[in-house]
C-alpha positions in Angstrom: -50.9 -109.3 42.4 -52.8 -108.5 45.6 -55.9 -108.7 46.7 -55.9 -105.3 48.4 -57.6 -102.8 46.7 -56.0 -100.4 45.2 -57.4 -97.3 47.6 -55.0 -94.7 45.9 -51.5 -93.8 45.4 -48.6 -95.2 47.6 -46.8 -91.8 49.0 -45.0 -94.3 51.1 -40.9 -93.8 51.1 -41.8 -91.0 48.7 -40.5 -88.0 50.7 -42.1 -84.3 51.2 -45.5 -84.2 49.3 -46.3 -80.6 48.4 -49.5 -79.2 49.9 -51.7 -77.8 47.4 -55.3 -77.1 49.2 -57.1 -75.7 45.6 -56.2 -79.4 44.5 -57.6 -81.0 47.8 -60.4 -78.7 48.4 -63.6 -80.4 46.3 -67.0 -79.7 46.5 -69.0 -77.1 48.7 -67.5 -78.7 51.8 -63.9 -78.7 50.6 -64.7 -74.8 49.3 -65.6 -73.8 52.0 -62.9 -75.3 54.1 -60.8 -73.1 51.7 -62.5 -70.2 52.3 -62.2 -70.2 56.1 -58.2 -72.2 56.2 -56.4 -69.1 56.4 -58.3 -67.5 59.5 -58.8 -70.8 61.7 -55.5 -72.0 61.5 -54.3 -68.1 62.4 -56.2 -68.5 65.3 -54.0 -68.9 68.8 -54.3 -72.7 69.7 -56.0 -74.4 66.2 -53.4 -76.8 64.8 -55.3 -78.2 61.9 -58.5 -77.6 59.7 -59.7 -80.2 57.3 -63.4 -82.5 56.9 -64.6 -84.8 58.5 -67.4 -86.2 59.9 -70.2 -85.0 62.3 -71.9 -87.6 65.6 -74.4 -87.6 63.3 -73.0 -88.7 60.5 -72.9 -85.8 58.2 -70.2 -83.9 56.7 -68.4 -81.4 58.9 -65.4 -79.9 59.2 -63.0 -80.7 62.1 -60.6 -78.4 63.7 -57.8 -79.5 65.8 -57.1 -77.7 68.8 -54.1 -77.6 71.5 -56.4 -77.6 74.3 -60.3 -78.1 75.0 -60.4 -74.4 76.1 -59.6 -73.0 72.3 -62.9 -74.7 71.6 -64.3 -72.1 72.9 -63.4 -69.3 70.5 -64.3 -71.0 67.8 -68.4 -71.1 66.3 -70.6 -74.2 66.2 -70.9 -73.9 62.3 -69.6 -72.5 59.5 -71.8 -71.6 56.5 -74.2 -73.9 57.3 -71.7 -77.2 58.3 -71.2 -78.8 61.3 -67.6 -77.7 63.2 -65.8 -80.3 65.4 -63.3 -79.9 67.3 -60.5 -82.1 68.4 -58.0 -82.0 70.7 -54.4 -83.0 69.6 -52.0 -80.8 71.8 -49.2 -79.1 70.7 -47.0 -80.3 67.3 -44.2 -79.4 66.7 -42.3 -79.9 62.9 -39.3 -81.9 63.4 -36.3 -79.7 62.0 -34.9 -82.1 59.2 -31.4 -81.5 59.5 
């Protein structure tokens, strides 16, 4: 036995985990993020959408971007939450073969 807590399920070693946003997507936060996924991320330069947390400690939800100037195109807010934005730079998905 440990005396780690358990904090959830070990996807370590486990391979590919299908993405399944209705699953992930809880409360009004997690709806709206669902709401909204599709059009952020077919924005040129976002990289990510999820939720996060505001400077001031509430919930928000956090966009990552290629470059500070995207930030620009996108709003303060959505339906009433806080957006903010980070800056990752490009990613690229590794070709597995």
């Amino acid at each position: 036995m440990s005396d780690i807590p358990d904090n959830g399920p070990d996807f370590s070693g486990s391979g590919p985990v299908e993405y399944r946003p209705a699953e992930t997507a809880q409360g009004p936060t997690g709806e709206t993020l669902a709401r909204h996924e599709a059009r952020l991320l077919a924005m040129p330069g976002v990289t990510s959408v999820g939720q996060g947390t505001a400077p001031d400690g509430s919930v928000a939800l956090t966009i990552g971007v290629t470059d500070a100037a995207v930030a620009k195109d996108l709003p303060e807010q959505i339906e009433g939450l806080a957006v903010v934005v980070v800056v990752t730079g490009q990613i690229d998905a590794e070709d597995p073969r």
